[in-house]
C-alpha positions in Angstrom: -56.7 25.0 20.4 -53.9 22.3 20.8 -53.7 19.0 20.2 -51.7 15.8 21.2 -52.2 14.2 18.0 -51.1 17.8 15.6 -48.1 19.8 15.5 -47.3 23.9 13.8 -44.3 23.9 11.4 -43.4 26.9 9.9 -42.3 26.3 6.4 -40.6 28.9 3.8 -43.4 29.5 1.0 -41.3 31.4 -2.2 -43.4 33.8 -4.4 -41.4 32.0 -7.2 -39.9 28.5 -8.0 -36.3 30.2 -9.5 -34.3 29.9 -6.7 -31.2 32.2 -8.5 -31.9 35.3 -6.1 -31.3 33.1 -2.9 -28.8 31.4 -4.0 -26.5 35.0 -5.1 -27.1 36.3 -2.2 -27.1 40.0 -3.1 -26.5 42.9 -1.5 -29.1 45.5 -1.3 -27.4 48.2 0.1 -23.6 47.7 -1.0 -22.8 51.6 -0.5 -23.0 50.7 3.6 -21.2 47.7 3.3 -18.5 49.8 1.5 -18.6 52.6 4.7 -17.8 49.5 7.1 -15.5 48.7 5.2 -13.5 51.9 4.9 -14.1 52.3 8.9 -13.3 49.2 9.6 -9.6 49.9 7.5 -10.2 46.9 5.4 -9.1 49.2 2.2 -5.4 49.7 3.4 -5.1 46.4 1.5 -1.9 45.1 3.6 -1.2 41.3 2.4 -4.3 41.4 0.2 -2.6 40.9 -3.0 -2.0 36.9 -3.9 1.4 35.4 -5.5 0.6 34.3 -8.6 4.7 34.1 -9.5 8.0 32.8 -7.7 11.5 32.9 -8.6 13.9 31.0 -6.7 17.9 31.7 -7.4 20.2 29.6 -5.6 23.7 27.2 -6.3 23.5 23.8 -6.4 26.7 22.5 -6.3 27.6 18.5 -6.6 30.6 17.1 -4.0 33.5 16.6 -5.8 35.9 15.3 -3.0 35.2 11.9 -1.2 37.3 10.7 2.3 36.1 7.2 4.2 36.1 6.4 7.4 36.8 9.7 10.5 39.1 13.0 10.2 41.0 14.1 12.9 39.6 17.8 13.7 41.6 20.4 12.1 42.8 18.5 9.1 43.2 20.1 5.8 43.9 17.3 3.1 43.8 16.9 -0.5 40.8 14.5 -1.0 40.6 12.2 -4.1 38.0 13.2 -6.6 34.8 11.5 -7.3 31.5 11.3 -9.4 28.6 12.2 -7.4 26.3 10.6 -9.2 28.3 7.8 -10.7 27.1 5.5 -8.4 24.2 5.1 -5.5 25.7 6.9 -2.0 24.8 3.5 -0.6 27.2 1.6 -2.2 29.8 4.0 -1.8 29.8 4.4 2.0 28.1 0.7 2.9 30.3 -1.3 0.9 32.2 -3.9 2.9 35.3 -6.1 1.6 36.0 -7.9 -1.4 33.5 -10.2 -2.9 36.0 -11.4 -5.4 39.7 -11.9 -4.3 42.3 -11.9 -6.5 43.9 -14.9 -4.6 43.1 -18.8 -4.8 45.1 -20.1 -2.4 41.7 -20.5 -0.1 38.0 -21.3 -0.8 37.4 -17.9 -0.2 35.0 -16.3 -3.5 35.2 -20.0 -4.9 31.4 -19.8 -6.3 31.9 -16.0 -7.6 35.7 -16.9 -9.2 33.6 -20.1 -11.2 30.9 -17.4 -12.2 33.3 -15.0 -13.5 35.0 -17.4 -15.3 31.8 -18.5 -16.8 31.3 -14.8 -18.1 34.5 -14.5 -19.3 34.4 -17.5 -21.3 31.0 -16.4 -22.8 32.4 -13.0 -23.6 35.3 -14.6 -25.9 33.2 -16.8 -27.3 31.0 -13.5 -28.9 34.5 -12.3 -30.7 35.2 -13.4 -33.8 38.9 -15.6 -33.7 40.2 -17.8 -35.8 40.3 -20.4 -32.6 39.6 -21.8 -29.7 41.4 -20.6 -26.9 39.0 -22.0 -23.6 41.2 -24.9 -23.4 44.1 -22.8 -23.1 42.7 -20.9 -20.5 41.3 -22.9 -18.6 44.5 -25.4 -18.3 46.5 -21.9 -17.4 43.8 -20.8 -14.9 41.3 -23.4 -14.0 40.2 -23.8 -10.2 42.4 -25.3 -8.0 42.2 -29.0 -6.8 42.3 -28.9 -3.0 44.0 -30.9 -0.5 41.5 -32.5 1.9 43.5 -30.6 4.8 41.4 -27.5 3.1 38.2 -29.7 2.5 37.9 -30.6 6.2 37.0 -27.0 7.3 34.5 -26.3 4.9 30.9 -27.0 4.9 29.7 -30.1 3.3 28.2 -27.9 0.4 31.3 -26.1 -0.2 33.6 -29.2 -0.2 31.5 -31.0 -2.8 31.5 -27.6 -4.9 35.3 -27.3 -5.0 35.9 -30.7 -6.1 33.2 -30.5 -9.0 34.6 -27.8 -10.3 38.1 -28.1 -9.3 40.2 -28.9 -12.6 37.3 -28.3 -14.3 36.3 -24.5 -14.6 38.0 -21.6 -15.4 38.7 -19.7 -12.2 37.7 -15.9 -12.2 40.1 -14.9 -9.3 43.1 -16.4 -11.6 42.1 -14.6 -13.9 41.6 -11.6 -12.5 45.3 -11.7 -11.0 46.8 -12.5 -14.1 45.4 -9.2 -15.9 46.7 -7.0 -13.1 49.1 -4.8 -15.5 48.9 -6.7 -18.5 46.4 -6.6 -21.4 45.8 -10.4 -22.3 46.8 -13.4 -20.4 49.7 -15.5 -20.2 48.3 -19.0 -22.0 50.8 -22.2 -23.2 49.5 -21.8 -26.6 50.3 -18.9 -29.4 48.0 -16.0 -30.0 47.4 -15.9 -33.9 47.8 -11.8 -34.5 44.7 -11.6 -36.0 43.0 -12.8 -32.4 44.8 -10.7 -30.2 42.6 -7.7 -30.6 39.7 -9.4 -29.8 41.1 -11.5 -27.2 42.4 -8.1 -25.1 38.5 -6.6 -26.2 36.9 -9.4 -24.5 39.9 -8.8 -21.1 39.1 -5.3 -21.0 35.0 -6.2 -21.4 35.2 -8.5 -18.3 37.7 -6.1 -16.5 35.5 -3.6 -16.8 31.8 -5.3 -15.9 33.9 -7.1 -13.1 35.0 -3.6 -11.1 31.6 -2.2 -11.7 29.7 -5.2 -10.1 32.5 -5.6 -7.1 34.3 -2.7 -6.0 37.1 -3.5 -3.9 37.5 -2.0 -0.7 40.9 -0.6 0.8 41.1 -2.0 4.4 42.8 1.5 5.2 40.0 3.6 4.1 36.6 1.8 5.0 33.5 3.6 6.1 32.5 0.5 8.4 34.0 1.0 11.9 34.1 -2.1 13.2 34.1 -0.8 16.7 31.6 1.2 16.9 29.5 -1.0 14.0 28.6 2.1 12.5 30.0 3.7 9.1 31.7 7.2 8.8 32.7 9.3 5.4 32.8 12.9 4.7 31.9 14.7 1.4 32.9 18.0 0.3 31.2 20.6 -1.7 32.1 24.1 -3.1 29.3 26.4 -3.0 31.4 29.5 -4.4 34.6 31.1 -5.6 35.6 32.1 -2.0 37.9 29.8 0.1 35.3 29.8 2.8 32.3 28.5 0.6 33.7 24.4 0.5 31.5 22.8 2.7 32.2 19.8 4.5 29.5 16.6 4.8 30.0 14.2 7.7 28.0 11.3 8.0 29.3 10.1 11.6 27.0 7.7 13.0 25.5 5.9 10.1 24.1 2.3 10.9 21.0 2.1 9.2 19.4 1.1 5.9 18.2 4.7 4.9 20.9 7.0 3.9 19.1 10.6 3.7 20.0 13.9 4.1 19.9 14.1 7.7 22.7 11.3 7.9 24.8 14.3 7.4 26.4 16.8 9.4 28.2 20.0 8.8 32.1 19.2 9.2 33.6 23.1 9.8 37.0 21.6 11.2 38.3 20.2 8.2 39.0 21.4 4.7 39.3 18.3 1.8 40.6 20.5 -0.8 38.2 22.0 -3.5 39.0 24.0 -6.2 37.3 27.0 -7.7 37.1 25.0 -10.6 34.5 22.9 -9.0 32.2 25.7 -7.6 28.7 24.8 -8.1 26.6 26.8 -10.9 23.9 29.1 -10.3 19.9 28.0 -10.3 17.1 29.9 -11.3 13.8 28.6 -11.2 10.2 30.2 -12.2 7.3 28.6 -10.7 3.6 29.7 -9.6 2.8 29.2 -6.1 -0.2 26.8 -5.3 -2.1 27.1 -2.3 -1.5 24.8 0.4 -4.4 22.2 0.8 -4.9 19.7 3.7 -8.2 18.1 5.2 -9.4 20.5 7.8 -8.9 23.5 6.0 -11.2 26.7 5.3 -12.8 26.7 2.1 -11.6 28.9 -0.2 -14.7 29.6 -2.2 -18.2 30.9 -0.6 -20.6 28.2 -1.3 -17.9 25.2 -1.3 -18.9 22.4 1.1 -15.8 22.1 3.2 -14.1 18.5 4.1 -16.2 16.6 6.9 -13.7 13.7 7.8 -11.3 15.9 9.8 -13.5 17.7 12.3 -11.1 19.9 14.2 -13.9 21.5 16.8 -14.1 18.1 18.1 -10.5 17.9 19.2 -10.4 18.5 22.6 -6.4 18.8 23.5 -5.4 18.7 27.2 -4.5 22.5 29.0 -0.6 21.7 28.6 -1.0 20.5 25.0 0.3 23.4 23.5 1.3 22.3 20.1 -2.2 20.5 19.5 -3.8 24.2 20.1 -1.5 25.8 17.7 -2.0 23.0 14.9 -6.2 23.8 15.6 -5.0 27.8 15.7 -3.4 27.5 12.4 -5.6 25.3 10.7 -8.8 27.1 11.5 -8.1 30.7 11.2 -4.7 30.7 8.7 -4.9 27.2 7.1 -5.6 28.9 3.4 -3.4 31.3 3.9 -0.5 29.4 3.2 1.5 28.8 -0.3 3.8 26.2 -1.7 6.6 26.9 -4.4 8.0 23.6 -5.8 11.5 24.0 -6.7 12.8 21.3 -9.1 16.3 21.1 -7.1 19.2 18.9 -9.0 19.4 14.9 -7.2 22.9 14.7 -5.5 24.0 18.0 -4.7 24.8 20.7 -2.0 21.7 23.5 -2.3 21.9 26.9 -0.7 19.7 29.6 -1.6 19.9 33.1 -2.8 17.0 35.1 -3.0 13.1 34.2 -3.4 11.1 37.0 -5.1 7.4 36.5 -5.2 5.5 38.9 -7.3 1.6 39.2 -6.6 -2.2 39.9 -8.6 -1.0 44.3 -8.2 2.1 43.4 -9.6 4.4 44.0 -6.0 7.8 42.3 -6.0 8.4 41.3 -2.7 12.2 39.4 -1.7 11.7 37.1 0.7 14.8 36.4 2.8 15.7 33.1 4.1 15.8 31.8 7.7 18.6 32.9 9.5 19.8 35.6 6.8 21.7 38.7 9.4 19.3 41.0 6.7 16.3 40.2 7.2 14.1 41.4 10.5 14.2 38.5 12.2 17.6 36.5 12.5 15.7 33.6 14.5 12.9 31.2 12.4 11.8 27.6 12.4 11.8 25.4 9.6 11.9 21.8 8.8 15.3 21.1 7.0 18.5 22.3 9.1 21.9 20.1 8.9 23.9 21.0 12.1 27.7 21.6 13.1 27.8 19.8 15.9 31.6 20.3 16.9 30.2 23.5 18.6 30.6 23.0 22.4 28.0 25.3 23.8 25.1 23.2 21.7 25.1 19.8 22.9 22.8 19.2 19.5 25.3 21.3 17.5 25.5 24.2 16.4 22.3 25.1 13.4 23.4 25.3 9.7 20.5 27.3 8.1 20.2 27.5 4.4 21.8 24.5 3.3 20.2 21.2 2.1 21.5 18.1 0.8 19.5 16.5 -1.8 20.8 12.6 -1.0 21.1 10.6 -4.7 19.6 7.6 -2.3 17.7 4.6 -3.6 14.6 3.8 -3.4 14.7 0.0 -2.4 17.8 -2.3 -3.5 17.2 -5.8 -3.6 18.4 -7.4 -0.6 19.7 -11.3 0.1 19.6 -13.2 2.9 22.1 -12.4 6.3 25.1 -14.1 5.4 27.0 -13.4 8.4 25.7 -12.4 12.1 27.2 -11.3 15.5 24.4 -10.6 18.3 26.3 -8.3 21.1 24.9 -8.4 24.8 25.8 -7.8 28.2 26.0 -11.1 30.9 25.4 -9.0 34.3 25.6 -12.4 36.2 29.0 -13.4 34.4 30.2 -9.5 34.9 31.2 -9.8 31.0 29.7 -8.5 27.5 29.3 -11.5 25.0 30.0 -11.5 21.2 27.5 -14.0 20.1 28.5 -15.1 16.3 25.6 -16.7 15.2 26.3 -17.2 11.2 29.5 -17.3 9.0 29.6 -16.5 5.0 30.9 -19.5 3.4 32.7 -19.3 0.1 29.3 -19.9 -1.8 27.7 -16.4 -0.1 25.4 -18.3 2.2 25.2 -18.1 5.3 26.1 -20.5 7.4 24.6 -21.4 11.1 27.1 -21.9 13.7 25.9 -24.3 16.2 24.9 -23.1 19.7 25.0 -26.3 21.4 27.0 -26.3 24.2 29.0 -29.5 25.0 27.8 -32.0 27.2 29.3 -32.1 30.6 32.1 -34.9 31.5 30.6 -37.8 33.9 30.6 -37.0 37.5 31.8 -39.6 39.7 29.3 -42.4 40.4 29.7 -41.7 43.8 26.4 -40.0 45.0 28.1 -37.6 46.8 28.1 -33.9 44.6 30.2 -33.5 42.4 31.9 -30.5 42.1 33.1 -28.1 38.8 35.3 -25.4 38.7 33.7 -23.7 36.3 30.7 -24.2 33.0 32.4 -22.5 29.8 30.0 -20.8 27.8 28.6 -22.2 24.4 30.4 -22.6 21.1 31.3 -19.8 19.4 30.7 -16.9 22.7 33.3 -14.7 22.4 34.0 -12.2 26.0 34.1 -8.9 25.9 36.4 -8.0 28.7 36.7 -4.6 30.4 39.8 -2.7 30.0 41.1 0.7 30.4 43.5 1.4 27.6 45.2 4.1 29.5 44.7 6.0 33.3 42.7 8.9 31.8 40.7 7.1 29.4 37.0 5.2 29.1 36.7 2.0 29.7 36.1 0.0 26.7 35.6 -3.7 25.8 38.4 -5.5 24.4 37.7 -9.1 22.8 39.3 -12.4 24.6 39.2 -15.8 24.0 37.6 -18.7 25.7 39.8 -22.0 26.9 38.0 -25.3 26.6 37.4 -26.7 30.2 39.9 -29.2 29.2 42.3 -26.7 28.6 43.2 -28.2 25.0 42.8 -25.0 22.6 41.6 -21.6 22.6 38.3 -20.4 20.8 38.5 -17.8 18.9 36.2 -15.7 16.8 35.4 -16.6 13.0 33.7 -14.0 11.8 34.8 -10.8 9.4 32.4 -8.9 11.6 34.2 -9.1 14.6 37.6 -6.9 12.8 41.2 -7.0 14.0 41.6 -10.8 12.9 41.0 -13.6 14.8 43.5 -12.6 17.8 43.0 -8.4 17.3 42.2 -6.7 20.6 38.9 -4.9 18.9 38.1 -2.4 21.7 34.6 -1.8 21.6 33.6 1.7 23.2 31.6 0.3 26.9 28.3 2.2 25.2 28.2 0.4 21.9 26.8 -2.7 23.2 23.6 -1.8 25.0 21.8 -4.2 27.9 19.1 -5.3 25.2 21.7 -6.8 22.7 22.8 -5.3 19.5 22.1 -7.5 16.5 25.0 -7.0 13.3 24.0 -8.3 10.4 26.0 -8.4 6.8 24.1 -9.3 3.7 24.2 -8.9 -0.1 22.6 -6.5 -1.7 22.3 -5.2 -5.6 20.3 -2.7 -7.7 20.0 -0.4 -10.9 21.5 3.2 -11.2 19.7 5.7 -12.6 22.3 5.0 -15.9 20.7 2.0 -15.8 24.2 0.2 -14.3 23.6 -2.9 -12.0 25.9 -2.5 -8.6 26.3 -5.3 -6.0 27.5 -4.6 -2.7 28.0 -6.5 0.6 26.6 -4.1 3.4 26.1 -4.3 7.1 22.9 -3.8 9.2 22.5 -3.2 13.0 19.1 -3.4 14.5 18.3 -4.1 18.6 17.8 -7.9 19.5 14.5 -9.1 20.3 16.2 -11.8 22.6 19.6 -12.6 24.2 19.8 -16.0 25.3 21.9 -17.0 28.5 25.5 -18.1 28.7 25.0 -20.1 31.2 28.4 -19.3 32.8 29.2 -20.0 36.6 32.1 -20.9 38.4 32.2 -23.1 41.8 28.8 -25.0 41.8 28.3 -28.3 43.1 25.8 -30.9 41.0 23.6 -33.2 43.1 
């Protein structure tokens, strides 16, 4: 009879407590599971067997030829020769001018000269000579004593800086000059000749730890395009004895802080002159596939507990969502089907691959053809890494390079200083111009240096209380217009820089900033599209870090991010003032 208050459960009772049998779960007729089997054509055994070994072959092949700044198309050249991994790619294409001139006529480098000389001084003081030659030096090369006619346009921190040390410390960029051709300075006192080898040891050891810390950069052949704010070099590799096998890097449009592989593009219309010589050698590499694991997945084993914190049954992707249906498709049913090969590929050069053969648990060698290969069944793939031609007119991405990949010798994260210099770009639709906002200027201590914004106040109006009227409201210190132009009757429009005249008509502002190229009166056209309506913001700061020889390299390097906020100009023309 039932009842409210009792309830029939029906509970498993086991003959025995060993739970083995269940937990086996045998088959007790395995000669009909074999007949399905066969009719089912599960014995043809196509893909059954699992790769247990891979070998890779391929050429890795380092660039040997380096070329700043663009190419005209259809240039063949003889480019110089560099290390690839004698320095970080960073420095190389970001590096911007000369930290340490080789002139003293100006403040310019004043606190880096000082610390040079510094260096230099301890340097010859580690020799052993029979004397001391720092007073010779430094009365043959100490810092000059500037004229107050210099003094007045420097900061207050700078001026107090040159005359502390003016007279008084030996002056790196002197120095420097001096030893320009010529093994040991020129000093009013005799070199006793059992000094002078030391003394040229300790000029070659600061010659040398000088250029490694401050590369100089040839104005001609800078990567930093100052009109487009961007940097451009090309690398070239050769991949084989052929002619046609150098390949041609191009890094066109690069602007910001990560320099990877897909900085670079394919360059087929030039040719920087490899050798055979410098073919890169061949690569073989042995490795055992692992399976490919990822939350989600399909157990591999029968009685493994499967990952619960990706649930993919209880995605529910929208009817034109294709992509999130194939990711669930691939997961769920193919997910452990998939292996990886890591191939240990050398850092800093050019890879292009040869032939994969995977062997499997029979024993089958099976060659496995790249993407793209004109071999293999299927000319047309996906995959993730593909550098691109894009000179090719009927791709507006480019034309696809398959089978090539460029293993960047990148850092990790340089140390980097504070902005020493900054230029903030916008567009004044009310004033029909585009501004060039400098906002901060490097001062010879490498600080940056705020340049004011404060705009003058206006001349008294008449005390009449009638309006008073003004022709015009200049913009605020240190704006410099960006004027349109057309160069010539079939070309773009593009921006060229101006100057502003004081109300009072008494003198011209100019710019003041190395960002702004071309000198303080240079034209600079600016391409209409590089400054956008939100404001550009160009930045130039210091920044240093360690090789993997374990080298320290400084570099001064520019940064371009879009500006959170453009502030008015304020600029009007014919307005009356109540």
């Amino acid at each position: 009879m039932a009842s409210i208050t009792s309830y029939s459960r029906l509970e498993p009772d086991p003959l025995r407590p060993d739970v083995t049998v269940g937990a086996t779960a045998p088959v007790h007729d395995p000669l009909w599971l074999l007949a399905r089997q066969w009719q089912l054509g599960e014995f043809a055994g196509q893909d059954g067997g699992t790769p247990v070994v891979a070998r890779w072959r391929g050429v890795a092949a380092e660039p040997t030829r380096f070329v700043a700044g663009p190419i005209p198309p259809n240039t063949a050249m003889q480019a110089p020769t560099f290390a690839a991994l004698a320095a970080p790619l960073e420095t190389l294409i970001e590096k911007a001018g000369s930290p340490l001139p080789s002139a003293s006529a100006t403040l310019a480098g004043l606190r880096l000269g000082v610390d040079t000389g510094r260096l230099f001084l301890r340097l010859l003081a580690g020799q052993t000579v029979s004397r001391d030659y720092a007073p010779a030096l430094l009365r043959a090369f100490a810092v000059p004593l500037y004229g107050d006619d210099v003094l007045a346009d420097a900061d207050a921190a700078t001026a107090g800086y040159a005359r502390l040390h003016g007279g008084r410390s030996l002056d790196g960029r002197r120095l420097r000059a001096e030893l320009a051709g010529r093994p040991q300075p020129r000093i009013d006192e005799t070199v006793a000749p059992g000094d002078v080898a030391e003394l040229r040891a300790a000029c070659a050891d600061w010659l040398r730890l000088v250029a490694d810390l401050f590369d100089d950069v040839d104005s001609t052949a800078e990567c930093w395009q100052p009109a487009r704010f961007e940097h451009t070099a090309s690398m070239a590799a050769r991949l084989g004895d052929s002619p046609f096998d150098e390949t041609t890097l191009t890094a066109h449009r690069y602007d910001s802080d990560v320099l990877d592989w897909y900085e670079f593009d394919v360059n087929g219309e030039v040719n920087l002159g490899t050798k055979p010589s410098e073919a890169g050698p061949a690569v073989v590499r042995t490795v055992m596939p692992a399976p490919v694991t990822a939350p989600g997945l399909p157990a591999r084993r029968f009685w493994e507990f499967e990952d619960g914190n990706l649930n993919l049954a209880a995605l529910q992707p929208a009817e034109t969502d294709l992509a999130q249906v194939l990711l669930i498709e691939t997961l769920s049913g193919y997910g452990n089907d998939w292996f990886v090969i890591g191939v240990d590929l050398p850092v800093g050069a050019l890879v292009r691959t040869s032939s994969l053969v995977v062997t499997d648990t029979f024993g089958v060698r099976t060659l496995l053809r790249h993407v793209g290969d004109p071999n293999a069944t299927s000319a047309r793939g996906w995959s993730v890494f593909q550098h691109a031609m894009p000179f090719d007119a009927n791709e507006p991405e480019g034309a696809t390079i398959r089978n090539l990949l460029y293993v960047a010798p990148r850092l990790a994260k340089p140390l980097v200083g504070p902005v020493v210099e900054e230029v903030l770009l916008a567009r004044d639709e009310q004033a029909n111009l585009g501004w060039a906002i400098e906002q901060a200027i490097e001062s010879p201590l490498q600080t940056g240096l705020p340049l004011s914004s404060t705009r003058p106040p206006d001349p008294p109006g008449d005390p009449d209380p009638a309006p008073d009227y003004h022709l015009a409201q200049g913009p605020p210190p240190h704006w410099i217009p960006l004027i349109p132009v057309r160069p010539g009757p079939t070309e773009q429009v593009v921006l060229a820089r101006g100057s502003v005249l004081d109300i009072d008509g008494r003198r011209l502002v100019h710019s003041v900033t190395d960002l702004l190229g071309g000198g303080p009166d240079g034209a600079l056209l600016i391409p209409e599209e590089e400054v956008p309506t939100g404001g550009l913001l160009v930045q130039r700061s210091y920044q240093a870090a360690r090789w993997i020889d374990g080298t320290l390299h400084v570099w001064a390097a520019h940064r371009t991010k879009v500006s959170p906020t453009v502030p008015p100009s304020g600029v009007r023309y014919d307005y009356l003032i109540e």
